[in-house]
C-alpha positions as CSV (number, residue, x, y, z in Angstrom):
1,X,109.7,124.7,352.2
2,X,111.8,126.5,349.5
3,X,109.0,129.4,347.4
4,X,110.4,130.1,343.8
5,X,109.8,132.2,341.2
6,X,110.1,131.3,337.8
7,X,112.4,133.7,335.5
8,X,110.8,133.1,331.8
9,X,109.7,130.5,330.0
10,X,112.6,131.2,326.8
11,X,114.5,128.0,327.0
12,X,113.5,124.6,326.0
13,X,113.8,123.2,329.2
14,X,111.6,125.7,331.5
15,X,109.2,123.1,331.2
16,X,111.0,120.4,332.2
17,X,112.2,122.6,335.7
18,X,109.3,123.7,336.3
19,X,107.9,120.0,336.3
20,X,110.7,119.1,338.0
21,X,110.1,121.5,341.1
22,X,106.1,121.3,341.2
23,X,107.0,117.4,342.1
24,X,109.7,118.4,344.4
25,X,108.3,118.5,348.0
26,X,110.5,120.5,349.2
27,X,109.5,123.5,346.5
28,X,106.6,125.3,345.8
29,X,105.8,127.5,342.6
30,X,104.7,130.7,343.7
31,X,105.3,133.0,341.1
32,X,106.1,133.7,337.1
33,X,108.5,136.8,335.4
34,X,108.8,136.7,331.8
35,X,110.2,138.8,329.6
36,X,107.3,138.7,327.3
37,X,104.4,139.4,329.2
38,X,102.3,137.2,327.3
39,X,104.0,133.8,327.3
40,X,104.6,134.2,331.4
41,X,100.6,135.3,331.8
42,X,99.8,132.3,329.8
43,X,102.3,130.2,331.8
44,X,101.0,131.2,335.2
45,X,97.7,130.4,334.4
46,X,98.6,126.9,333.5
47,X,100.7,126.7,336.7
48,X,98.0,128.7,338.6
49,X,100.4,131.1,340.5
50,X,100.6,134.8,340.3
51,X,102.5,137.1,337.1
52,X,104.3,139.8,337.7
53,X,106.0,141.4,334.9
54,X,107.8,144.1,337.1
55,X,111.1,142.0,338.4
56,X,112.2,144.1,340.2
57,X,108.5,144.1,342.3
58,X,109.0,140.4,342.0
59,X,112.5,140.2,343.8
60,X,111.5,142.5,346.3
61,X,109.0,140.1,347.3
62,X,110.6,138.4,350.9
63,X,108.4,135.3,350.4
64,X,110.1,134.4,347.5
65,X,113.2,132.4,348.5
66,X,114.8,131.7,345.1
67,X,114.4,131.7,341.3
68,X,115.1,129.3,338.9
69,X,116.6,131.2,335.8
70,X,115.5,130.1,331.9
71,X,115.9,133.8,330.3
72,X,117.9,134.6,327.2
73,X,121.2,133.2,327.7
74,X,122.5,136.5,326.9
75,X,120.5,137.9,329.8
76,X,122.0,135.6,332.4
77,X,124.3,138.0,334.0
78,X,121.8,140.5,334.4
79,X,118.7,138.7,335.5
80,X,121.3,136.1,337.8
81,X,123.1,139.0,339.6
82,X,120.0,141.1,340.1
83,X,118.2,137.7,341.8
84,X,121.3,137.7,344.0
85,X,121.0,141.2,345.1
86,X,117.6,140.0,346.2
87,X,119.4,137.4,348.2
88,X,117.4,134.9,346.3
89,X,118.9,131.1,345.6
90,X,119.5,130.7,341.9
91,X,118.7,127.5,340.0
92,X,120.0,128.2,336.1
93,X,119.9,126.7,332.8
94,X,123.6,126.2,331.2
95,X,125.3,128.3,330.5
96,X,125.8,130.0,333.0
97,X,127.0,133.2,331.6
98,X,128.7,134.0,327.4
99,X,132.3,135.1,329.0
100,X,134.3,134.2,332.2
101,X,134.2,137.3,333.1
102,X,130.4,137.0,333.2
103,X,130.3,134.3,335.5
104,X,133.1,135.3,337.6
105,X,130.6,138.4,338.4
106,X,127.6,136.2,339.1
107,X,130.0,134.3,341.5
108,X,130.7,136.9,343.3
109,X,127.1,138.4,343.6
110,X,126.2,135.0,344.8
111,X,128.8,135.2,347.7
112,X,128.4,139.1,348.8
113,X,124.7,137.8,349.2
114,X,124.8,134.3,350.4
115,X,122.7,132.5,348.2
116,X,123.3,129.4,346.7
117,X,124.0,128.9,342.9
118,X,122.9,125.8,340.4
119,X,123.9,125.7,337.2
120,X,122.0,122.5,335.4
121,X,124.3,120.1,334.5
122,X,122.8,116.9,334.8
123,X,125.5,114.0,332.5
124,X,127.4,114.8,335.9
125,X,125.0,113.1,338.0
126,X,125.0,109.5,335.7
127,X,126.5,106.3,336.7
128,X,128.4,106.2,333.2
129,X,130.1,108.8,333.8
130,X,130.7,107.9,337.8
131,X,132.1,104.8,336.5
132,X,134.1,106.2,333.9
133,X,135.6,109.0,336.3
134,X,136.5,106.5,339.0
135,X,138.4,103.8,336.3
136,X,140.4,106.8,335.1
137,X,141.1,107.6,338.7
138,X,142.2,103.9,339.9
139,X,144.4,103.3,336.8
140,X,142.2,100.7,335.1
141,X,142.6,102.9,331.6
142,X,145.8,103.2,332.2
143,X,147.1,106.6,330.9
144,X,144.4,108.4,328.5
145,X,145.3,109.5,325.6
146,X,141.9,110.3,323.5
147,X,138.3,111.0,324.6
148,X,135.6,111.5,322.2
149,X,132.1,112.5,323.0
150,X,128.9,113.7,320.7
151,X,125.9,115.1,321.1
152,X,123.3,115.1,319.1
153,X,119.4,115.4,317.7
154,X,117.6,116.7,314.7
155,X,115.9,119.7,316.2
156,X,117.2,121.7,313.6
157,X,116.0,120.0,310.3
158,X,113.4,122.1,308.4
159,X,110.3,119.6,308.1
160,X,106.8,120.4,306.1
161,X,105.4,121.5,309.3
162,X,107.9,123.9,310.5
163,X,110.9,125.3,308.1
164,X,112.9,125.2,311.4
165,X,112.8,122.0,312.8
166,X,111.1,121.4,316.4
167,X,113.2,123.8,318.2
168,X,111.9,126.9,319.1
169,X,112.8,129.6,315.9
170,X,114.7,132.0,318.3
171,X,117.0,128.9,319.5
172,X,118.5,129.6,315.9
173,X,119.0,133.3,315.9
174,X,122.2,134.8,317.8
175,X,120.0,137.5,319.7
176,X,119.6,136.0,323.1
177,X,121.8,132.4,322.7
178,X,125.0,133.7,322.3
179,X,125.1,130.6,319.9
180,X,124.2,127.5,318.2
181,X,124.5,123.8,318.8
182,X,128.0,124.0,320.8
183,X,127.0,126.4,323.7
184,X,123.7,124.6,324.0
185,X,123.7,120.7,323.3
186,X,127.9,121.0,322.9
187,X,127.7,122.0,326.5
188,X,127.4,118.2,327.9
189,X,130.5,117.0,326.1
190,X,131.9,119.9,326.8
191,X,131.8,119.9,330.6
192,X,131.9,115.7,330.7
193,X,135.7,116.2,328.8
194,X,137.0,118.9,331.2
195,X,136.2,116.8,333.9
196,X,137.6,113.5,332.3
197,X,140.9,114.7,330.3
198,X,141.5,118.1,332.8
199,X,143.3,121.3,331.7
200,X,142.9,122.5,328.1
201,X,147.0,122.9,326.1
202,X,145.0,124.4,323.0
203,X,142.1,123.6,320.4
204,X,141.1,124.0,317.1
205,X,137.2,124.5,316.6
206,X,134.5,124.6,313.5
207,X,130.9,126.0,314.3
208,X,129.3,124.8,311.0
209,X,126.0,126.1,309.7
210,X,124.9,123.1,307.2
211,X,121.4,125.2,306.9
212,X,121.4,128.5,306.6
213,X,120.8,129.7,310.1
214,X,122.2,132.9,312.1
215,X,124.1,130.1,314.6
216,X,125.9,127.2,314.0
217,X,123.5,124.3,313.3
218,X,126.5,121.3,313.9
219,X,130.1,121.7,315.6
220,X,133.2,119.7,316.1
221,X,136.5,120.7,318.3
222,X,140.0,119.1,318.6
223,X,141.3,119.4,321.8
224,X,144.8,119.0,323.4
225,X,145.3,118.8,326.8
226,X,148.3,119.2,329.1
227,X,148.3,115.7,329.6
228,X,149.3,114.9,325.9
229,X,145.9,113.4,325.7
230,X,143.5,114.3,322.4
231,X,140.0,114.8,322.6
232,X,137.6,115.4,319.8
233,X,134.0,117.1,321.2
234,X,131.0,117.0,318.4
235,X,127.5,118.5,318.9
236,X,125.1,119.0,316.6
237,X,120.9,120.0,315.9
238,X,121.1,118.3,312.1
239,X,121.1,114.7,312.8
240,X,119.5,111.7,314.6
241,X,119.9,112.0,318.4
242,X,123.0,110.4,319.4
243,X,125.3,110.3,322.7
244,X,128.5,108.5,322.6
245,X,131.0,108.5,324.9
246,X,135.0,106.8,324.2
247,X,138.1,107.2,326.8
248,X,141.3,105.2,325.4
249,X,144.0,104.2,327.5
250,X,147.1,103.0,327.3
251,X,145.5,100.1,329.6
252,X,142.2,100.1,328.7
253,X,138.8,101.2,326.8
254,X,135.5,102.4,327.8
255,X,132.9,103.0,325.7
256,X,129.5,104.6,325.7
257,X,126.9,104.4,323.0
258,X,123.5,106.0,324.0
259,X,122.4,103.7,327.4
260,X,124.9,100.9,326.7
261,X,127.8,100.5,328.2
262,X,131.1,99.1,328.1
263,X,134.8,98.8,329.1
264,X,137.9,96.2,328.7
265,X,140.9,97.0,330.6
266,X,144.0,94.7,331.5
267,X,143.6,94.8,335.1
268,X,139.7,93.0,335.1
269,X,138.2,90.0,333.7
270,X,141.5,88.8,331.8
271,X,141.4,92.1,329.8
272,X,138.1,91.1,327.7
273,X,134.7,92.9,327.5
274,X,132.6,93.4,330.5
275,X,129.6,94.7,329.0
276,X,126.2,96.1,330.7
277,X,128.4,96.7,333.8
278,X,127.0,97.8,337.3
279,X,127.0,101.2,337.0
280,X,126.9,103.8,340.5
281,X,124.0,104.7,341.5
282,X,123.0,108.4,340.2
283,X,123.6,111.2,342.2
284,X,120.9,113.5,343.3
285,X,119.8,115.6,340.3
286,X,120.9,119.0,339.7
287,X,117.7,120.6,341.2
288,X,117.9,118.3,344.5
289,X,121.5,119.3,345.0
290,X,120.1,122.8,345.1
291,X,117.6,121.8,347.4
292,X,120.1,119.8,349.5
293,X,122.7,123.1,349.7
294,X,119.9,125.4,350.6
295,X,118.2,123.4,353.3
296,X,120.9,121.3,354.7
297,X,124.2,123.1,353.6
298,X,125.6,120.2,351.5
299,X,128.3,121.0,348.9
300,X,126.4,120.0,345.5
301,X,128.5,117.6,343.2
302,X,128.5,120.0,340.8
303,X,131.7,122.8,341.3
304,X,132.1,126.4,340.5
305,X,134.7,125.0,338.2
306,X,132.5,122.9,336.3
307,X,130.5,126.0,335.6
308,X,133.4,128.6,334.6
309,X,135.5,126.3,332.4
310,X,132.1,125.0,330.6
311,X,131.7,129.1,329.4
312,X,135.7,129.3,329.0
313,X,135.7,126.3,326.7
314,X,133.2,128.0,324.4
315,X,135.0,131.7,324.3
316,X,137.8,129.7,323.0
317,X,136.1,127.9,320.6
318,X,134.3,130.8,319.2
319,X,137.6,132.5,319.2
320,X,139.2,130.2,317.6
321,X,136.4,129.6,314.6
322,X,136.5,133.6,314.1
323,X,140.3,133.3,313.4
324,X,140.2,130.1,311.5
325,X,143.6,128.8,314.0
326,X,144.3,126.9,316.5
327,X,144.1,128.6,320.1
328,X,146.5,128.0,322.8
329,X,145.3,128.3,326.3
């Protein structure tokens, strides 16, 4: 049995985790840190556990085995490589840290300590995108030559109720995010296309504020990669939720448009649709992985790699929209 402390209730998703481990019989919620010592007191009595606002007390506690991390994004490397010096086991929301240099120090706090590291990053774990991955790796697509992918949902749309739309006000302030739409909901195109096209040639980038918020509230990149392929990534908070997927091959298409899915390629079904195919079965999630790494020393699904180029891609892409150019990597 895995004990775990829970690092702030900040992001969107603490709730979510926290669900997510109190039904996990491998984990038990023992404790809650928050920043704001209100919100965590207020959160440990729902979850009937202790609060301790001193982290450092907290950490020092040997009972606690590991943490799962939903602080300010911009306190990641802080709170991530002070767990580690703990030697607690770190589950974090993405991303993992605002500069590679950031997470190449939380990598190597995790490995002078021994503790195993999770960064959330849950589209990798889909059948959709198992499927896609393997008929780009057997040479169903042929060669690619454009991905597309979007994210999207209206969280940012002022309403009568709330002139900020359902997500949480500081979700739309640069204290503590280290961005907007991109580094948050832009993060699962993002790490889906640097798995499915590979190394980044260069990129052009617009963070767009269509409301007048301190982050961008909508982005869109165009992407080359070494491989002469194009991609074009698109996240956004201003419109109806939307995920769409698209690899073109020279040999093929496949296509993904919120839970449908399909493909035509020349090497099945006399090159016509096949559509609602059998997708994989879904890996473990990102949490159970964790769990599974800890407690029986399996290598997770989801990669270092997957982690650093998710944070890399968005340096360039802010860079890039400072300077109003095209970056080459």
């Amino acid at each position: 049995m895995i004990n775990v402390a829970l690092l702030s209730r900040w992001h969107v998703h603490a709730e979510d985790y926290a669900k997510e481990a109190g039904e996990n019989p491998e984990i038990t919620i023992s404790a809650v840190w928050d920043e704001e010592k209100e919100r965590g007191e207020k959160w440990a009595g729902e979850l009937g556990v202790r609060f301790e606002h001193n982290l450092d007390v907290l950490l020092s506690d040997e009972t606690i085995h590991a943490v799962i991390v939903d602080t300010p994004t911009a306190d990641h490397k802080e709170i991530i490589t002070k767990a580690a010096s703990y030697g607690k086991h770190i589950f974090t929301e993405k991303v993992l840290g605002l500069t590679g240099e950031d997470c190449e120090e939380i990598f190597t706090a995790a490995e002078q300590n021994n503790v195993s590291l999770m960064l959330s990053l849950p589209r990798l774990r889909e059948g959709y995108y198992l499927l896609a991955q393997d008929m780009l790796d057997k040479g169903l697509l042929g060669k690619l030559t454009l991905i597309r992918c979007r994210v999207a949902h209206n969280g940012a749309i002022p309403t009568a109720d709330s002139p900020h739309g359902w997500l949480p006000e500081h979700f739309l302030k640069k204290d503590g995010t280290g961005g907007g739409a991109l580094i948050d909901l832009g993060a699962h195109p993002i790490y889906l296309t640097n798995r499915l096209a590979g190394p980044i040639k260069s990129m052009s980038a617009r963070l767009s504020h269509f409301f007048d918020y301190e982050v961008d509230d909508h982005a869109a990149v165009l992407v080359d990669y070494q491989s002469g392929a194009l991609g074009i990534i698109e996240a956004g908070f201003v419109s109806s939720g939307s995920f769409t997927l698209e690899l073109h091959g020279t040999e093929g298409i496949y296509l993904v448009d919120g839970n449908q899915v399909r493909f035509k390629t020349s090497h099945l079904n006399n090159g016509e649709w096949v559509v609602s195919p059998e997708l994989p079965e879904n890996l473990p999630s990102a949490m159970q992985q964790w769990m599974d790494h800890i407690l029986r020393g399996k290598e997770p699904a989801i990669k270092r790699e997957d982690m650093l180029e998710l944070t890399r891609f968005n340096e360039w892409a802010i860079q890039s929209d400072r300077e109003g150019k095209r970056i080459e990597i």
